[in-house]
C-alpha positions as CSV (number, residue, x, y, z in Angstrom):
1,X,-11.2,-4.3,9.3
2,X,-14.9,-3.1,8.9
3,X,-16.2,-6.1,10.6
4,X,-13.8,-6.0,13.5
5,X,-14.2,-2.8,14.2
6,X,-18.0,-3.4,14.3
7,X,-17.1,-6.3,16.5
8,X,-15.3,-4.2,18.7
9,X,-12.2,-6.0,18.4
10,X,-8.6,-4.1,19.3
11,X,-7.2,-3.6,15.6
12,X,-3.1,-3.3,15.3
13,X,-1.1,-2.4,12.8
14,X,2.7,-3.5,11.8
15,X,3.2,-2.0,8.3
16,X,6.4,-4.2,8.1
17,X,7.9,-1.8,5.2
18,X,9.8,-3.5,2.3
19,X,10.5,-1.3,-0.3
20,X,11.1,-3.6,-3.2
21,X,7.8,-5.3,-3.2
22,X,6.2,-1.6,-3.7
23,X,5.9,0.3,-7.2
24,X,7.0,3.7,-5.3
25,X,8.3,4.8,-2.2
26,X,4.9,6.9,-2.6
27,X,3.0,4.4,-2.9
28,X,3.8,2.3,-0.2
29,X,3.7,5.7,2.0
30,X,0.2,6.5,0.9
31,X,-1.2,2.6,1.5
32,X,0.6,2.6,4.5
33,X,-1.4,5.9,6.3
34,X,-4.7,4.9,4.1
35,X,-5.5,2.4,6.9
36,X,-3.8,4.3,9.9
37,X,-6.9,5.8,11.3
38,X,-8.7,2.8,11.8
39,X,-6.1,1.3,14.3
40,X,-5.9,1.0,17.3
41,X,-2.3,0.2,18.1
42,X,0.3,0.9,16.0
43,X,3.7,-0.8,16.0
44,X,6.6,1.0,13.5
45,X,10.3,0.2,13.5
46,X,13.0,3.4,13.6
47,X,13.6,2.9,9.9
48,X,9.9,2.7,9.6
49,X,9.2,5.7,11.7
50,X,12.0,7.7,9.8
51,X,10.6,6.7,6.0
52,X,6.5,7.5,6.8
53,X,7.6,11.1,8.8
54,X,10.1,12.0,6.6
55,X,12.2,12.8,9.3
56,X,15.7,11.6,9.9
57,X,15.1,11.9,13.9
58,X,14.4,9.1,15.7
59,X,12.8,11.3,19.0
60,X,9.4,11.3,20.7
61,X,8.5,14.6,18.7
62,X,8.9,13.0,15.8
63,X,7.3,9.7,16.6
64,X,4.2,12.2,17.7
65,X,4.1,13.6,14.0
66,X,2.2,9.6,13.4
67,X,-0.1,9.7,16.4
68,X,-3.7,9.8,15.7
69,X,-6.4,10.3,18.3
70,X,-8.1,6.7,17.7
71,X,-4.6,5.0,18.8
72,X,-4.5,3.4,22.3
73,X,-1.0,2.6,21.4
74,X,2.0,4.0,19.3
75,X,5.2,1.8,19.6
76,X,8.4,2.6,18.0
77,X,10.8,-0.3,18.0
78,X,14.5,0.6,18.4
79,X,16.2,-2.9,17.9
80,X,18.7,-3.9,20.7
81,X,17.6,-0.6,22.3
82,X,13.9,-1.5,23.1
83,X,11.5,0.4,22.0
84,X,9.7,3.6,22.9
85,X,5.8,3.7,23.3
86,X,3.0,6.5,23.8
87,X,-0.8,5.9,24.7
88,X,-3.3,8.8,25.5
């Protein structure tokens, strides 16, 4: 990621959650935001967006709770219903 980013390359992120191949839920949370502010987009699933805010709302204020001012690009796939995004 270092070298990318000193590359300026556009860096994005789908943590692609599966729980079983983690030790902890906490673990996988903490991993999972130790890279988030060196992204540049950021593409999380409902279930996704639901486990890392702890949140069982699937809204824009909630989606907002993982936005970080380096993103270009939060998206927030909702299955068959599309998907929600947010830039700056």
């Amino acid at each position: 990621m270092k070298v990318a980013k000193d590359a300026d390359a556009l860096l994005s992120y789908d943590p692609n959650l599966r729980l079983p191949l983690w030790p902890s839920e906490e673990e996988a949370c903490e991993q999972i935001m130790s890279i988030w502010d060196e992204a540049d987009v950021i593409e999380v699933s409902d279930n996704e967006l639901q486990f890392l805010t702890g949140s069982d709302k699937i809204d824009d204020e909630t989606a907002m709770l993982l936005w970080r001012r380096n993103f270009m690009l939060l998206l927030v796939a909702l299955g068959e219903k599309g998907c929600n995004y947010y830039t700056k």
